[in-house]
C-alpha positions as CSV (number, residue, x, y, z in Angstrom):
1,X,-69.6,50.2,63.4
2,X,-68.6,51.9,66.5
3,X,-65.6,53.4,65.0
4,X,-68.3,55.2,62.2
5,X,-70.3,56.5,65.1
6,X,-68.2,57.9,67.4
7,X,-67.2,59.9,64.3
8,X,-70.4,61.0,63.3
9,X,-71.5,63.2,66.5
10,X,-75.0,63.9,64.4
11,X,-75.6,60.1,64.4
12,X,-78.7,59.8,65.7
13,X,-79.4,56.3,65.3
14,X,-77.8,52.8,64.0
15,X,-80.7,50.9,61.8
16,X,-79.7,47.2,61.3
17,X,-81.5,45.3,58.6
18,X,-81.6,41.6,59.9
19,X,-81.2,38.9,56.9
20,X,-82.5,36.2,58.6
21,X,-84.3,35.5,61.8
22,X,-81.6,34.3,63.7
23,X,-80.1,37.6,63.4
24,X,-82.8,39.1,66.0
25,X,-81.2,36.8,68.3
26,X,-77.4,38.1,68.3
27,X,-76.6,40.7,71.4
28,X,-76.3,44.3,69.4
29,X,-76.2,46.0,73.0
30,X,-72.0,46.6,72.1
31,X,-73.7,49.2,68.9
32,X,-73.9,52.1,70.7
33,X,-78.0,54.0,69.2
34,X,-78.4,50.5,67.5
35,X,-81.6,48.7,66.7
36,X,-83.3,46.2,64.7
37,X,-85.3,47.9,61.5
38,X,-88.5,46.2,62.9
39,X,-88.1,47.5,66.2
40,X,-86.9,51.4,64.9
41,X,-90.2,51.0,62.9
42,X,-92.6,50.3,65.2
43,X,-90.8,53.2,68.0
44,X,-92.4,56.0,65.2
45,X,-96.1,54.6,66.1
46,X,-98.6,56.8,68.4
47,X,-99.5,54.7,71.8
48,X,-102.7,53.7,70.1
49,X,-100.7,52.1,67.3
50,X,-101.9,55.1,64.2
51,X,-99.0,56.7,62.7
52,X,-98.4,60.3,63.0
53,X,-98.3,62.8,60.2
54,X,-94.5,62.8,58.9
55,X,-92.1,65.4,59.9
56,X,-89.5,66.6,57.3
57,X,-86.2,68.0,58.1
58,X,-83.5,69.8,55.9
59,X,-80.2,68.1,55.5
60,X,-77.0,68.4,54.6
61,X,-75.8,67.3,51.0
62,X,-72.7,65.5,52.2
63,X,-75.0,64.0,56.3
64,X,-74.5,60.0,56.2
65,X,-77.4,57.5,55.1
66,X,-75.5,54.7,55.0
67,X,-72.2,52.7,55.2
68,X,-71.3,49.6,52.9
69,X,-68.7,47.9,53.2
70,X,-66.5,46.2,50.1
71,X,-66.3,42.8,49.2
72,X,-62.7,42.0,51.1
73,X,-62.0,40.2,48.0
74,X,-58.4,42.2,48.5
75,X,-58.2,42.4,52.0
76,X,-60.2,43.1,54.9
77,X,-63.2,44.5,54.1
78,X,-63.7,49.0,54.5
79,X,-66.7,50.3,55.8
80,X,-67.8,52.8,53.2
81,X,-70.1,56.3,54.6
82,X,-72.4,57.5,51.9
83,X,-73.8,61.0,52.1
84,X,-77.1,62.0,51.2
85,X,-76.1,63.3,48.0
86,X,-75.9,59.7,46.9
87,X,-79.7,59.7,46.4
88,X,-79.9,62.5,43.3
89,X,-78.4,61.3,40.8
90,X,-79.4,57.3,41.6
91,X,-83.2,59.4,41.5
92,X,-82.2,61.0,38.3
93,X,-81.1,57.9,36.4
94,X,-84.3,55.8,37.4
95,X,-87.0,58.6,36.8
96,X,-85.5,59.4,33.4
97,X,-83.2,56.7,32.3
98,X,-85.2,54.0,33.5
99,X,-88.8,55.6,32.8
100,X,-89.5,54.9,36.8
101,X,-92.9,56.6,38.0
102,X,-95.5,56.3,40.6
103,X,-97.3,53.1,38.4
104,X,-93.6,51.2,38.3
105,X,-93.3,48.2,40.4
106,X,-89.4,46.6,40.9
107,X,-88.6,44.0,41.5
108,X,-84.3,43.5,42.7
109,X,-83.2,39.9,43.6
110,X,-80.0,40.6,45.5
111,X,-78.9,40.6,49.6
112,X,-79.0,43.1,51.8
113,X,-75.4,43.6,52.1
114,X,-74.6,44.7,48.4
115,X,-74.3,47.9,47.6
116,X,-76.6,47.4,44.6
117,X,-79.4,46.8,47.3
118,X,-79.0,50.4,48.2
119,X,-79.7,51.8,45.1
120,X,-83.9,51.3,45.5
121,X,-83.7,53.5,48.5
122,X,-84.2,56.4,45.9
123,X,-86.4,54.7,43.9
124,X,-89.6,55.3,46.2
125,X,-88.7,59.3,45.7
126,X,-90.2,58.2,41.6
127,X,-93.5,57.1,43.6
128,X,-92.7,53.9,42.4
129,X,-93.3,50.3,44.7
130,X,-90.2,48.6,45.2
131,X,-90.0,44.2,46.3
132,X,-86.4,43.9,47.5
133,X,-85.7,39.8,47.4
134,X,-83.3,38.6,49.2
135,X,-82.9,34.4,49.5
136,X,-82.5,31.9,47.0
137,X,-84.9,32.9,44.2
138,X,-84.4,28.8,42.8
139,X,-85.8,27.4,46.2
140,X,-89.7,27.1,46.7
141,X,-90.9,25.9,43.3
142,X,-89.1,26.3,39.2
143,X,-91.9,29.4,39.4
144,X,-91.9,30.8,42.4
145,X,-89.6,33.7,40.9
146,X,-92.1,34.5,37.7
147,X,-95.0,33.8,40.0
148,X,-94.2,36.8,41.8
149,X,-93.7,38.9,39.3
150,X,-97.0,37.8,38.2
151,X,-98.9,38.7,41.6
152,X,-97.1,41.8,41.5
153,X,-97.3,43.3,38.1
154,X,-93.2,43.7,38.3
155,X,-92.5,46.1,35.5
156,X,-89.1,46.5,36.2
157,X,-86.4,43.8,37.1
158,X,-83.2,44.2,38.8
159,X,-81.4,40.6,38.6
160,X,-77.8,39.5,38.6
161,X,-76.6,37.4,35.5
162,X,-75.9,35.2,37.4
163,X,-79.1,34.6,38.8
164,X,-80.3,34.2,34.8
165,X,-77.4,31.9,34.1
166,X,-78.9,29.8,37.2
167,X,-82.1,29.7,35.6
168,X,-81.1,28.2,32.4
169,X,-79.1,25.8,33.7
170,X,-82.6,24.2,35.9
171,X,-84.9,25.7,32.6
172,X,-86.7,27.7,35.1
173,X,-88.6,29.5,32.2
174,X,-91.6,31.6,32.8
């Protein structure tokens, strides 16, 4: 991660999403403008607590939103920069391919670290809610996945087969 930011001069600030809660334990000090998504959150908030009105600023097509890495299936695993430009056609694909709009609700069952995760970040441009999962969707109860997409009126699903595989193999069946 330091190597990506002392190449990008304009980096103003290093957002890391913890997956668990031991991860707010580990020392990021060595991550130079790093901080913990909760934390960078919380630092927009007026003294009082309110939140100010937003501020928008015009970017570049190509300016970095975020770096993934591959698998390391092949080797040691490369950090990969996406631009910006990454967002319009993801936006284009689920507003029109994917009927997405401001009364959608998905609902995406996969970690943090996968690319695939990513993809929902232009998702909210539709209007539409977005529950990221992340965890073993199989561990509370045989309903606890259909229960929440129950409670939340999920309309669209984002699953692994994988995941669905899993499911028949326990008959976890809505």
């Amino acid at each position: 991660s330091n190597e990506i930011a002392e190449g990008l001069p304009s980096l103003e600030k290093i957002i890391i999403v913890a997956s668990n809660e031991d991860s707010y334990s580990r020392d990021i000090n060595g991550i130079k403008n790093s901080c913990f998504l909760k934390d960078f959150l919380e630092s927009g908030r007026n003294a009082d607590g309110s939140i100010p009105p937003m501020q928008f600023e015009q970017l570049s097509f190509s300016d970095p939103i975020f770096v993934s890495y591959t698998s390391g299936t092949t080797g040691l695993p490369k950090a990969i920069v996406h631009g910006i430009g990454y967002l319009l056609p993801v936006f284009r694909d689920f507003a029109l391919h994917f009927d997405t709009d401001r009364n959608s609700v998905w609902y995406s069952v996969s970690p943090v670290g996968w690319a695939s995760w990513n993809i929902f970040s232009s998702v909210i441009f539709t209007g539409a809610a977005v529950l990221l999962f992340e965890g073993s969707p199989y561990f509370l109860t045989p309903t606890y996945f259909w229960d929440l997409i129950d409670e939340h009126k999920i309309s669209h699903l984002f699953i692994s087969s994988s995941v669905v595989e899993e499911f028949q193999k326990r008959n976890y069946v809505p």
